[in-house]
N, C-alpha and C positions, 0 to 999 in steps of 0.2 A: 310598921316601917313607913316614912315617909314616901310622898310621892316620890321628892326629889332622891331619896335613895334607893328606893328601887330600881330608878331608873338607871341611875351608878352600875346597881347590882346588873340589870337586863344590859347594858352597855358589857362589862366585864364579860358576857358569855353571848354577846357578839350581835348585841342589838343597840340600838341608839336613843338616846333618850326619849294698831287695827287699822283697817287705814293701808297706808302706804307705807312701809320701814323706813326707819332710819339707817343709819349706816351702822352695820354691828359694829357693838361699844369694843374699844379696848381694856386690856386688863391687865393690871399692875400685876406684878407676884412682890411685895414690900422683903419676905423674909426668903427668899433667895437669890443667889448670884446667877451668872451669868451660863456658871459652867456645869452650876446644877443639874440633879436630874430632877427633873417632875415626871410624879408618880400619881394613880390613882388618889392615894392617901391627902397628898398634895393639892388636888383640885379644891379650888372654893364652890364647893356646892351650894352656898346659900347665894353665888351669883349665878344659878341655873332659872330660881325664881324671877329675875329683872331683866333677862334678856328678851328680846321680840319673840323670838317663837313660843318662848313659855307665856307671854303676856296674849298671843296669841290663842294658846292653849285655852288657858283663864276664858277669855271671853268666849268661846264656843262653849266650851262645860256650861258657863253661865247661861248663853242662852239655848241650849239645847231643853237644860233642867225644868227652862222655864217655856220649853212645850214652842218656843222659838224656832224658824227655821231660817237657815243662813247659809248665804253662799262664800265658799273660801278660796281666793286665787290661788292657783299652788304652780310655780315655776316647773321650768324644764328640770329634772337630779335635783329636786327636793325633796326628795325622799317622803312624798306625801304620803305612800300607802302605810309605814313605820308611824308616820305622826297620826292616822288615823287610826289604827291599830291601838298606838298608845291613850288617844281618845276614847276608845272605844272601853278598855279596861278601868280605865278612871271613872267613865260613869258608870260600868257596873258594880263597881267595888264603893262608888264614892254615896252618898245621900244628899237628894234623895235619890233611890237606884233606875237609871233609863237601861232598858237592854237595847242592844244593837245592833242593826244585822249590817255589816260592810261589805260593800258590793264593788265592783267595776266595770263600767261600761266599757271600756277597750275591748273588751269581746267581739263588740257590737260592729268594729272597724269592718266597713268593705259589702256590708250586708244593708238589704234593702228596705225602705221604711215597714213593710209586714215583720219581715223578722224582729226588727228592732218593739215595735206595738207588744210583738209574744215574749220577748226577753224582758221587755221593763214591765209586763202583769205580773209575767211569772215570779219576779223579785217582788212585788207588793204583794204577792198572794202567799207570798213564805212569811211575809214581812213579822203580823202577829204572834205565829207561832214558833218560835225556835228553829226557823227552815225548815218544819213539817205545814202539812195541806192533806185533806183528803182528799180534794177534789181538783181538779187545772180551772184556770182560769177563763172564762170564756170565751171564745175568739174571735174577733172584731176584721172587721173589712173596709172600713175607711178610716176617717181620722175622727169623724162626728162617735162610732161606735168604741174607739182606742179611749178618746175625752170620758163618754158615757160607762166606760170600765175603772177607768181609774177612780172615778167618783165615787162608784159601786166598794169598791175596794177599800179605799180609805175610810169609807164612813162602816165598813164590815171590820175594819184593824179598829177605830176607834170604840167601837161596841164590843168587841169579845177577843182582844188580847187580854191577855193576863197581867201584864207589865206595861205600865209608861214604854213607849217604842219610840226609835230615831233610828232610819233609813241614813248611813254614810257612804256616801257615793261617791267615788271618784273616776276621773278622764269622761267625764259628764259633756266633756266636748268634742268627744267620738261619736255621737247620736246627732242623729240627721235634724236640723234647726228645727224643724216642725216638730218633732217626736219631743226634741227637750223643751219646747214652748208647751206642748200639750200637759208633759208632765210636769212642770214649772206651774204651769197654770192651776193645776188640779190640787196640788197643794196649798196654793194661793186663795183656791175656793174653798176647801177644806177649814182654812184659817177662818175666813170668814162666816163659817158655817155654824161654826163651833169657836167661838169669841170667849168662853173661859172653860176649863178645865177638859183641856185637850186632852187627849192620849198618845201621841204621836206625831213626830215634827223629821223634821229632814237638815243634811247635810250637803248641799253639792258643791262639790270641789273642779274646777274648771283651770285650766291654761291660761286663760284669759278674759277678762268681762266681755258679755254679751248683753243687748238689750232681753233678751231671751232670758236669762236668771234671774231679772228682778222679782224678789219675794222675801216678803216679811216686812216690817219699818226702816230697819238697817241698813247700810250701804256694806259690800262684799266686802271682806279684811284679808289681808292677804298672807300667808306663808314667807316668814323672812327664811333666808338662810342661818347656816349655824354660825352665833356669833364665835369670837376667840376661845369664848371660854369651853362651850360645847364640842368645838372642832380639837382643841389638844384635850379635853377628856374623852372624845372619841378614838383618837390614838393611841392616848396611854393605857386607856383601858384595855384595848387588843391586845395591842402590842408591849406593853409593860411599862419600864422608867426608859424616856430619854429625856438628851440633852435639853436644858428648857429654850436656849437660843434656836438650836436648829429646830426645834416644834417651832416656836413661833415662826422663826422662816416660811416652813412648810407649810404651815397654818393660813398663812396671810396668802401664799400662792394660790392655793385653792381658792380663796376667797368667800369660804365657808360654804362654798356650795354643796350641800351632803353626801353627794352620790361620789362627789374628787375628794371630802375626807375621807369615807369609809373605803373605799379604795386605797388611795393611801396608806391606811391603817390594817389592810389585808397585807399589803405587799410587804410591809414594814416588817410585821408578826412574821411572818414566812421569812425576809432576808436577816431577820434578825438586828437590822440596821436601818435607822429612817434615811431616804435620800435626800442629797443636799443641795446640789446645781441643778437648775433649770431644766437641764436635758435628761437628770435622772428621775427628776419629778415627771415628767412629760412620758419618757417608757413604763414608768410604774401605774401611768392611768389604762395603759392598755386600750384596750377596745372601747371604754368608755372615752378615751383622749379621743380615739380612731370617729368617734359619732363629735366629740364638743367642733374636732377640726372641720368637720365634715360640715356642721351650722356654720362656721365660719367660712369658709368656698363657698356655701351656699348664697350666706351675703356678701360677699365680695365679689360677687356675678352680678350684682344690681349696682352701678355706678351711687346710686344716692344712699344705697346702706353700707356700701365701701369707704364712701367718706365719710359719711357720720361714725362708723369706729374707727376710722383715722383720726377725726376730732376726740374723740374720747382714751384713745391708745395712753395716753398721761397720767391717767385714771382719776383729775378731776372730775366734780361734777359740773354740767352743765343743764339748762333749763328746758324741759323737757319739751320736743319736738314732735307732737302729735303725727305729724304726715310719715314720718320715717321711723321713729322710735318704738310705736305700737309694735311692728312688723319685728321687731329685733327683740324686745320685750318676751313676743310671744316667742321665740327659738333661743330665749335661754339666754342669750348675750349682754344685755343689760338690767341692771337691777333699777326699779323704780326708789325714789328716795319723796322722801318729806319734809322740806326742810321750811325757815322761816321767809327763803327768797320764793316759797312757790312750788311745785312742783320741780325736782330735778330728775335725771338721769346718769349712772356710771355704770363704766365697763364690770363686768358683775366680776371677776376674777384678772388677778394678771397674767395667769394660765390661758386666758384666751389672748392677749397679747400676746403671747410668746408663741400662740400658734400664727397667729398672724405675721410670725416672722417680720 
C-alpha cells in the first residue's frame, strides 16, 4: 500500500494523514457538480503528494535519512504530534529504516532547570534502545555537568544502538532557553564530531524560531496547515459523503487549520450533518473555539495587535511586520506566507474573524 493510501485508510478510522508556506492551493473537482456529494472514493489523492505539508513531509524523511538534524516550526492546532507520529512510521517502514523514539517536552511546563537536565537525559538514555536502559542516567548539578552528559550520551547512542536513531521532539519550546541551547548544542557537536556515517540525528519541532535551534546547514521549515484538499478528505472520511459546496464552505472557514477540521469532522460524524452558517461552525468548535477566541481577547488587549488584525480582518495579504506580527504568529492568529513580493502575512482563518466579531 502506498504511502498516500494509507494515510486514506488511517484517516477513515479517525486519524489524519520549506521555508515559509504558500497559501494552501485550491482545488478544482472538473467531474462534479455543485450539489454533488464527495466521498472518500472521490478525493484526488495523488493531490495529497503536492500539497505543503506533504512536501514538508518529503524533506524531513530526506534529511533525517541522511543522519541530518532539522528544526520544524509547527503552529498553534497543527496537529504536530499526528504529523510526527506519521513521520515517524514512514521512516520505519520506509529504506533505508531510522527507528524513532517521539517525545514531548510539554511535560517539562512549570518545572525547574534540574528537573528539566533529568527529563531530557532520561529521553537520550532510552533513546538507543527501544525505550529500555539498564542503567539511569547520571545526574548532573549545573549546566557544565547537563552539557558533559549529553555529550556522553550521544556519542554512547551512536556506538551501540542497533538501528540508525532519530530523537522527534516536540513543544521544544516548553524548556527553559538554557536547557534547549545545551541540548541544541550538544547535537550540534555531535554533528561535528562524527562528519560521516552518523548514527543518530534529531527532530525539534518548536512554536516559533529561536536563535537557540540553530542546528545543522538548513534553515527551520515550517508546518503549513491542511491545504483544501486534505481538510474535506478529513471530513469525509469521518464523517462520510457530503455536499461538496457546503465542504468547501466549511473547509475554507477553518482555514485548514487541523485541530478546527478534525473537530469539525467529529461533530459532523455525530450530528450526522455538516454545519453551514457561521454561528453553527463556531458552536461545533467547542472548547477548542472557547481557546482560538480566547488568543484573540488576548490580542485585542494590546492596542498594536488589535490593530494589525483589523488591518488583516479582509483576509488579504499584507507585508510582514516584524515588531507586531512575530507576537501574533506565535498565538496561532496569523499564517506566515512566501510570496514573490517578499515576505507576507494573513489572517490564518476566517474563523478567527468571526470571532473577532
Amino acid at each position: 500500500m502506498s504511502r498516500v493510501a494509507r494515510r486514506i485508510a488511517m484517516t477513515r478510522l479517525g486519524g489524519a494523514p520549506e521555508g515559509l508556506p504558500g497559501p494552501p492551493p485550491a482545488v478544482a473537482w472538473p467531474t462534479l457538480d455543485e450539489g454533488a456529494l464527495l466521498g472518500p472514493a472521490e478525493v484526488d489523492r495523488e493531490a495529497f503528494d503536492t500539497t505543503p505539508r506533504a512536501r514538508a513531509a518529503r524533506h524531513a524523511r530526506a534529511m533525517l535519512r541522511r543522519m541530518e538534524p532539522v528544526v520544524m516550526l509547527s503552529p498553534r492546532w497543527g496537529a504536530t504530534e499526528r504529523f510526527i507520529d506519521d513521520l515517524a512510521q514512514d521512516l520505519a517502514v520506509g529504506e533505508p529504516t531510522v527507528a524513532c523514539r517521539v517525545v514531548t517536552f510539554r511535560v517539562v511546563v512549570g518545572r525547574s532547570p534540574v528537573e528539566c537536565w533529568r527529563q531530557t537525559l532520561q529521553v537520550l538514555a532510552r533513546l538507543g534502545e527501544g525505550g529500555r536502559r539498564r542503567r539511569s542516567p547520571r545526574t548532573v548539578a549545573d549546566r557544565r555537568g547537563f552539557r558533559f552528559a549529553l555529550d556522553e550520551l550521544l556519542d554512547e547512542v551512536h556506538e551501540q544502538a542497533l538501528h540508525r536513531t532519530a530523537l522527534l521532539a516536540h513543544g521544544c519550546e516548553q524548556l527553559p532557553v538554557e536547557v534547549l541551547g545545551d541540548l541544541v548544542g550538544a547535537w550540534r557537536d555531535y554533528r561535528e564530531r562524527h562528519p560521516d556515517a552518523r548514527r543518530c540525528t534529531a527532530l525539534f519541532s518548536a512554536a516559533d524560531t529561536s536563535p537557540w535551534l540553530a542546528v545543522g546547514d538548513r534553515p527551520p521549515f515550517t508546518l503549513s496547515d491542511y491545504a483544501e484538499t486534505e481538510a474535506l478528505a478529513a471530513i469525509v472520511g469521518r464523517a462520510g459523503p457530503m455536499p461538496l459546496r457546503g465542504l468547501e464552505r466549511a473547509a475554507r472557514f477553518t482555514g485548514g487549520i487541523p485541530a478546527l477540521v478534525e473537530k469539525l469532522a467529529d461533530v459532523t460524524r455525530v450530528r450526522g450533518s455538516l454545519p453551514s452558517r457561521p454561528a453553527e461552525l463556531l458552536e461545533a468548535f467547542g472548547a477548542l473555539g472557547e481557546e482560538l477566541r480566547g488568543a484573540v481577547e488576548i490580542a485585542n488587549a494590546h492596542e498594536q495587535l488589535a490593530d494589525r488584525l483589523g488591518a488583516l480582518l479582509d483576509g488579504e495579504p499584507q507585508p510582514l511586520d516584524e515588531a507586531v506580527d512575530r507576537a501574533l504568529i506565535s498565538a496561532g492568529l496569523l499564517r506566515p506566507l512566501r510570496t514573490a513580493k517578499g515576505p507576507q502575512v494573513a489572517l490564518r482563518a476566517p474563523a478567527i474573524a468571526a470571532y473577532m466579531g
